[in-house]
C-alpha positions in Angstrom: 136.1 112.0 32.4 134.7 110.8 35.4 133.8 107.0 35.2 130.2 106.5 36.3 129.3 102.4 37.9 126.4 101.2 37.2 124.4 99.8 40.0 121.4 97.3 39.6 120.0 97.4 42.8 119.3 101.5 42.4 117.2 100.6 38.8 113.3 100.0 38.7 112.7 96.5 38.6 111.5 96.2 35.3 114.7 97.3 33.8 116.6 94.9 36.7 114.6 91.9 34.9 115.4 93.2 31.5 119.4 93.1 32.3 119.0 89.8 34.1 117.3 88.3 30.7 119.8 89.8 28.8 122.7 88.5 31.0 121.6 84.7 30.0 123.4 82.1 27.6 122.2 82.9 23.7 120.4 86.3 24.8 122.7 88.7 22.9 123.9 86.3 20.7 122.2 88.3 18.0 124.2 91.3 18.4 127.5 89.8 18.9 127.4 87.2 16.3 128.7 88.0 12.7 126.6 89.7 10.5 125.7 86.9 7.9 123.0 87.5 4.9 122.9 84.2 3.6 122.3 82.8 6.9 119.6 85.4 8.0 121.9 86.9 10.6 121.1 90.7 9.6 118.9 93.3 10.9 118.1 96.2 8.8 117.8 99.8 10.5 114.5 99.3 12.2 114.7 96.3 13.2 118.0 96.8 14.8 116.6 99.4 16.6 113.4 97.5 18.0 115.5 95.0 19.0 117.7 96.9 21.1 114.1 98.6 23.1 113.4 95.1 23.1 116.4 93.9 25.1 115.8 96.5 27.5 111.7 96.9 27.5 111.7 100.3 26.3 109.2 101.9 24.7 109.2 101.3 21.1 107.8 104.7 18.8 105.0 104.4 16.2 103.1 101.5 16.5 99.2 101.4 17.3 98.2 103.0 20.4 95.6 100.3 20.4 95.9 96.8 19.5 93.4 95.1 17.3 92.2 92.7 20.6 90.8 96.5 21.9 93.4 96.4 24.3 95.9 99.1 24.5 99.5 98.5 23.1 102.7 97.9 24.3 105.7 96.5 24.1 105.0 93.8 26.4 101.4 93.2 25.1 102.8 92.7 21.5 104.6 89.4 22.6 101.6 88.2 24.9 98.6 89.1 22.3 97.2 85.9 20.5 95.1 87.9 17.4 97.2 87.7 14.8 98.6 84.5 14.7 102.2 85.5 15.8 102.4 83.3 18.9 102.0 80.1 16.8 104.6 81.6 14.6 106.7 82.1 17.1 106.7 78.9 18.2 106.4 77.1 14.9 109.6 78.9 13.8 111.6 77.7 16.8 110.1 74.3 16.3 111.3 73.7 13.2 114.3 75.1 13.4 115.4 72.7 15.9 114.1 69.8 13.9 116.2 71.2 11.1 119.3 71.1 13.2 118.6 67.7 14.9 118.6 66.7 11.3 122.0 68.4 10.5 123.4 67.0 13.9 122.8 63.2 12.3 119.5 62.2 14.0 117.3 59.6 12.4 113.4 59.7 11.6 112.9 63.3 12.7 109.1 64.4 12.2 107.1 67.1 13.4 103.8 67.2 15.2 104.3 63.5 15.5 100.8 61.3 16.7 100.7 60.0 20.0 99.6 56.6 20.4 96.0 55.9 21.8 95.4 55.3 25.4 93.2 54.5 28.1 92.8 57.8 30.1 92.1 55.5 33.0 95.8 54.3 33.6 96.7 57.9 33.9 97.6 60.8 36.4 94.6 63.3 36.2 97.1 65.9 34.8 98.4 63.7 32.0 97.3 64.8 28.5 95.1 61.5 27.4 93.4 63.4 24.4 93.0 60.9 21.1 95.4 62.3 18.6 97.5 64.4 20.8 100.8 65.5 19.4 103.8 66.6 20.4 106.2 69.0 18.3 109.0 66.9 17.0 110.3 63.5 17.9 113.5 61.9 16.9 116.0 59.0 17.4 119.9 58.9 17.7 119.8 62.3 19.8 120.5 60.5 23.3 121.4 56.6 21.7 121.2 54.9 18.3 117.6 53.6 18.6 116.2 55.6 21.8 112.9 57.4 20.7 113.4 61.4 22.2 109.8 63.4 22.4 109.9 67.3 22.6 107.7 69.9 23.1 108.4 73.3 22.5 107.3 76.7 25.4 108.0 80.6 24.7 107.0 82.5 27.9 107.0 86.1 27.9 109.0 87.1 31.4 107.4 90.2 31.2 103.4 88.9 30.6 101.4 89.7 33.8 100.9 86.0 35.1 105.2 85.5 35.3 107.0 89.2 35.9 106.7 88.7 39.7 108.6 85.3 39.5 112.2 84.6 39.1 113.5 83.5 35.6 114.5 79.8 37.5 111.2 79.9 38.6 109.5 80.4 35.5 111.7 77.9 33.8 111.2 75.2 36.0 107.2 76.1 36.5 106.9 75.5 32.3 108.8 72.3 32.4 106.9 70.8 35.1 103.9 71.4 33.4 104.7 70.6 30.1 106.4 67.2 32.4 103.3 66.5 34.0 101.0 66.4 30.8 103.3 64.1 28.8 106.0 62.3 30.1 104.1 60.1 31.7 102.6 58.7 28.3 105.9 58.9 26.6 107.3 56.7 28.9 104.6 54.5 29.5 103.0 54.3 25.8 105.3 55.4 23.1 108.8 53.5 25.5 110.3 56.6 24.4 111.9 59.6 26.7 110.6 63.4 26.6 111.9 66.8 27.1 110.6 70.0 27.3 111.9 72.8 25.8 111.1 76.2 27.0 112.2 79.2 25.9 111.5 82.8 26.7 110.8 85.3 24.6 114.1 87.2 25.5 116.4 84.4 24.2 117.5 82.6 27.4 116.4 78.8 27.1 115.1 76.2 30.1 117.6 74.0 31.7 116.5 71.1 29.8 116.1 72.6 26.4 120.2 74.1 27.2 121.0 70.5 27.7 119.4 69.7 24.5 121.4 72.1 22.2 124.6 71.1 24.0 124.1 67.9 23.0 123.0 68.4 19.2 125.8 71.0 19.1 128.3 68.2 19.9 126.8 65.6 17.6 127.0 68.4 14.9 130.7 69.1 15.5 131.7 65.4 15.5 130.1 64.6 12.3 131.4 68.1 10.8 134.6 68.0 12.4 134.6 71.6 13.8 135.5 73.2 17.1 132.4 72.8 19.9 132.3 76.0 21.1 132.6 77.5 18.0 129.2 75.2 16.8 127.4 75.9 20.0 127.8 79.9 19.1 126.1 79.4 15.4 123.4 77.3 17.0 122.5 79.4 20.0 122.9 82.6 17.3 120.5 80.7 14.9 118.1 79.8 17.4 118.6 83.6 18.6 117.4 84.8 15.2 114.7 82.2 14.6 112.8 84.2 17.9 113.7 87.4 17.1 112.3 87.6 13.8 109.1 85.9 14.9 109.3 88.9 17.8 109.9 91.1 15.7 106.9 90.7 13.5 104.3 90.5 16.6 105.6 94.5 17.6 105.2 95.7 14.4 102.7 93.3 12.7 98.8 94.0 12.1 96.1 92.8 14.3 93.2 94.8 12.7 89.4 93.3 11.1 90.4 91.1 8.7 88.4 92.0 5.3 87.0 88.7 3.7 88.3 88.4 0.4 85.9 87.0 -2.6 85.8 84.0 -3.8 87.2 83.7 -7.0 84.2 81.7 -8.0 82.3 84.4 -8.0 84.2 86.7 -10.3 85.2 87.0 -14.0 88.5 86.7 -14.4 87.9 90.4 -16.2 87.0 91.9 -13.1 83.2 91.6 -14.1 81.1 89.2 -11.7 79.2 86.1 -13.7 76.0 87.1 -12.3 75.6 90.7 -14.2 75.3 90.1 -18.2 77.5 92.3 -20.4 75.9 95.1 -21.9 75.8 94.9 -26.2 
């Protein structure tokens, strides 16, 4: 059989981004990684198969032609859409999945959605965040030295959203640590004497420079204090962050974003089904 070569610069450049994404450090982790149940590294049959248009932006069969916003439905609007809720869950899931890890990998007084201190917004940069009872997603110490106080907030851009699929995948990195940079670090060094670091991820797996550094670095505590091989620690952590934002994905393609019905409240009815207000016929 003849053997046909694949060449990236003849593709549309939609699928050229798709293959670039996939291409990056934890992207496909999912689907090379061993097939664990207990751990939550399985798929079932339609979700194997979303996952897969996914990875490539192809068009995904019967979900709504219309999404509960009033906006038609796509692949790419599915991870972009706020109604729902699933953005928050996305992010919440890969929040606290790394404080789970930074917790496994030996590091003291690890809390999410720690408090910032107060400050005066005065002795500021106009772009620093200096709103009373800000928060940031998880804070820990013994991550970069014994008794060094490390801040993090957590990012999940869509490549493909309208406001990022014209700019390079360094670009958009770098463009979401900057900013998350510029609204905290400032007070985190200044106020809390601590150190911060963004981590951004994107909603096709691949992570920011700073959040990589990150996971090396809790990979390698992890292996010390277990005693097991690096790389083979810094493959279940990238596959477990891997399948923390895919199932969260996974939801938002497939997940409802209709009216939600207000449900009654249970003060208002008998627990027989009959509401308290009508009297019971003798």
């Amino acid at each position: 059989m003849p053997h046909h070569h694949f060449d990236m610069d003849q593709a549309d450049p939609l699928t050229q981004r798709s293959l670039e994404a996939a291409k990056e450090k934890g992207a496909s982790s999912w689907l090379t990684g061993l097939q664990l149940k207990r751990l939550g590294f399985v798929l079932y049959k339609q979700e194997f198969r979303d996952s897969i248009s996914l990875c490539y932006n192809w068009y995904i069969p019967n979900i709504p032609n219309f999404c509960g916003s009033g906006k038609k439905n796509s692949v790419v609007h599915t991870r972009s859409c706020h109604k729902g809720g699933y953005i928050n869950m996305r992010h919440d899931s890969l929040r606290d999945t790394m404080a789970n890890m930074m917790r496994e990998a030996g590091c003291s007084d690890v809390q999410t959605e720690p408090h910032l201190l107060p400050v005066n917004p005065n002795d500021f940069q106009s772009r620093s965040n200096t709103t009373e009872g800000a928060r940031l997603d998880i804070s820990v110490r013994g991550l970069q030295s014994t008794f060094e106080r490390t801040f993090f907030d957590v990012r999940v851009s869509h490549p493909f959203a309208a406001s990022n699929v014209t700019v390079s995948l360094k670009t958009l990195y770098q463009r979401n640590e900057d900013e998350k940079r510029s609204l905290y670090e400032e007070r985190i060094l200044q106020v809390e004497k601590g150190s911060f670091q963004p981590l951004v991820f994107l909603t096709t797996g691949g992570t920011g420079p700073s959040c990589s550094k990150v996971i090396k670095r809790m990979a390698g505590k992890i292996a010390v204090k277990k005693g097991e091989s690096y790389s083979h620690v810094m493959d279940f952590v990238r596959t477990r962050l891997r399948f923390a934002l895919l199932r969260s994905v996974l939801i938002a393609v497939r997940g409802s974003r209709g009216k939600i019905v207000k449900e009654p409240h249970i003060g208002s009815v008998a627990f027989n089904l009959i509401p308290l207000w009508q009297p019971y016929d003798c």
